[in-house]
ChimeraX commands (.cxc) that place a marker at each C-alpha (Angstrom):
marker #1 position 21.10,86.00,12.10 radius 0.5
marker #1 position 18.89,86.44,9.50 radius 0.5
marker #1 position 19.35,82.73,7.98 radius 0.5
marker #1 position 18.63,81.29,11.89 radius 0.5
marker #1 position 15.54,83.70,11.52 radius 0.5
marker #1 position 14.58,82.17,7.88 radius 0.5
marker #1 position 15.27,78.79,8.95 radius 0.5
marker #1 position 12.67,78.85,12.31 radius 0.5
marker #1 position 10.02,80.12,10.51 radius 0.5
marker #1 position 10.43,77.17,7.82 radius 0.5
marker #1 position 10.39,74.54,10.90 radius 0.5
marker #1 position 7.20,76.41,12.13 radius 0.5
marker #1 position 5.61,76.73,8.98 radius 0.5
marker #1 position 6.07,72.49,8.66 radius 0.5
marker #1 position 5.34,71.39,11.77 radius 0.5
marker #1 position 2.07,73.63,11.93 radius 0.5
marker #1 position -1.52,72.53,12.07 radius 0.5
marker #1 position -2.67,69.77,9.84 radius 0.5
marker #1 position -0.07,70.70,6.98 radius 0.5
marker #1 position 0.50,67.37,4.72 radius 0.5
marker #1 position 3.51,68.79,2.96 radius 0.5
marker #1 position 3.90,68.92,-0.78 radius 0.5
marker #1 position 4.43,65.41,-1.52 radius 0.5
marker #1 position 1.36,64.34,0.42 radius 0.5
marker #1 position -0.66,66.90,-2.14 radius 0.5
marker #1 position 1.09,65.80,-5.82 radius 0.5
marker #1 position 0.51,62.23,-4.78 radius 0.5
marker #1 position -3.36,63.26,-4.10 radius 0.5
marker #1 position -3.37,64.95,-7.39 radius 0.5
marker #1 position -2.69,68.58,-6.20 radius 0.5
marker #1 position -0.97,71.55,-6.87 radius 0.5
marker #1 position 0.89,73.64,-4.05 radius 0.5
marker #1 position 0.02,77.00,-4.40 radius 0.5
marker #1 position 0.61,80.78,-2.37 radius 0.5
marker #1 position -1.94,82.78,-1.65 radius 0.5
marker #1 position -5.23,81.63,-3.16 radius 0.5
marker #1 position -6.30,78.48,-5.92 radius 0.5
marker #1 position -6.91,79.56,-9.57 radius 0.5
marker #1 position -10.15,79.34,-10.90 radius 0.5
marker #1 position -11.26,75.53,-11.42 radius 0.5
marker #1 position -9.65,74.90,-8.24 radius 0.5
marker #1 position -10.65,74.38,-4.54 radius 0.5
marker #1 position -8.61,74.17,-1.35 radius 0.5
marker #1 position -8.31,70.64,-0.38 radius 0.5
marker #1 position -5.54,70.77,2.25 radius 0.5
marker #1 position -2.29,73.09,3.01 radius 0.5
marker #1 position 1.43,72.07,1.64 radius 0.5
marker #1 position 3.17,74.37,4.59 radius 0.5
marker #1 position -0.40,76.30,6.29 radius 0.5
marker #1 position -1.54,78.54,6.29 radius 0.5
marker #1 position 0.73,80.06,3.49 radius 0.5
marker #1 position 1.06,77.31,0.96 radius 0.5
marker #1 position -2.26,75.51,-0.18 radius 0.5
marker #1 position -3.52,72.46,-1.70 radius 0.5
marker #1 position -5.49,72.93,-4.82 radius 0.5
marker #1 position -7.12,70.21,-6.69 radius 0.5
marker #1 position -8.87,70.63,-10.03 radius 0.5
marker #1 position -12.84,70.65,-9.71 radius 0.5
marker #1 position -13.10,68.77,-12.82 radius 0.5
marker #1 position -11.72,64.69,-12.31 radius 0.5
marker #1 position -8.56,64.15,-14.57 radius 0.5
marker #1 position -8.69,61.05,-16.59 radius 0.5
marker #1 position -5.17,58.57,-16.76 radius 0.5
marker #1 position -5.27,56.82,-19.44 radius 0.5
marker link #1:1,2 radius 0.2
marker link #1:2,3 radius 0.2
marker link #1:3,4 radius 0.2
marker link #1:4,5 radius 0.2
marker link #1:5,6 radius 0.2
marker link #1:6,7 radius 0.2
marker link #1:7,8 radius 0.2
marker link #1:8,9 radius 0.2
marker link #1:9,10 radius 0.2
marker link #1:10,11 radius 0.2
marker link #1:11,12 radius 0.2
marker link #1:12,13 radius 0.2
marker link #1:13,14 radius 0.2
marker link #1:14,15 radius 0.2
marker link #1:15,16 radius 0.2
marker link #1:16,17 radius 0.2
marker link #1:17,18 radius 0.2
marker link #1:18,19 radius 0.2
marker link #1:19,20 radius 0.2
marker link #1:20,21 radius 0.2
marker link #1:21,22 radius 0.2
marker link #1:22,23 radius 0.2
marker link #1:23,24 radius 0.2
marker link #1:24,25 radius 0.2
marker link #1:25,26 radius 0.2
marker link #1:26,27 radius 0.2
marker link #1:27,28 radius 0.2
marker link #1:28,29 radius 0.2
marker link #1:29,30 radius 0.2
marker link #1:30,31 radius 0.2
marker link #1:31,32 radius 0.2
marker link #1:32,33 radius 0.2
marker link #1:33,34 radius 0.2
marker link #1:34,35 radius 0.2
marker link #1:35,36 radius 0.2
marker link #1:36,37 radius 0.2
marker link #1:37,38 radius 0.2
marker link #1:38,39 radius 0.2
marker link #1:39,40 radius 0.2
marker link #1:40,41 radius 0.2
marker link #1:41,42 radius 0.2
marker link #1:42,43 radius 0.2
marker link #1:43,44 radius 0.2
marker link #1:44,45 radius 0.2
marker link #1:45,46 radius 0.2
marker link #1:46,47 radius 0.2
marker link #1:47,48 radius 0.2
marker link #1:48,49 radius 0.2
marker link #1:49,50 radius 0.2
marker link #1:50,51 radius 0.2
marker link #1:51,52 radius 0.2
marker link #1:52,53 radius 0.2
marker link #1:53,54 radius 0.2
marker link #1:54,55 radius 0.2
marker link #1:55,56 radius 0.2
marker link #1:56,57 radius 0.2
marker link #1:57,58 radius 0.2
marker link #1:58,59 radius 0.2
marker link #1:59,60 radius 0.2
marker link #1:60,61 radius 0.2
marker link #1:61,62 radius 0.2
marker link #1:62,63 radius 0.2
marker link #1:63,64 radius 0.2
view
């Protein structure tokens, strides 16, 4: 029962508000993170909201 429980609450947590999903923020340059961003980093979108966020670096990363 407690694995049906689990498992509804991760289908909620997915299908909620404007959540992009993890993917969605690495490919944007992002870091999935619980709870609140480090410092250097704003909220940019949710992984899984409003639990997980998606925290981007304030200063622009260079590829080289």
């Amino acid at each position: 029962m407690g694995i049906l429980l689990f498992i509804l609450i991760f289908i909620s947590l997915t299908g909620h508000g404007d959540a992009h999903g993890p993917d969605s923020c690495n490919h944007e340059g992002g870091l999935c993170r619980i709870g609140n961003c480090v410092s250097g980093e704003y909220l940019a979108s949710y992984c899984f909201e409003p639990i997980i966020l998606c925290c981007k670096s304030l200063s622009p990363t260079t590829t080289k």
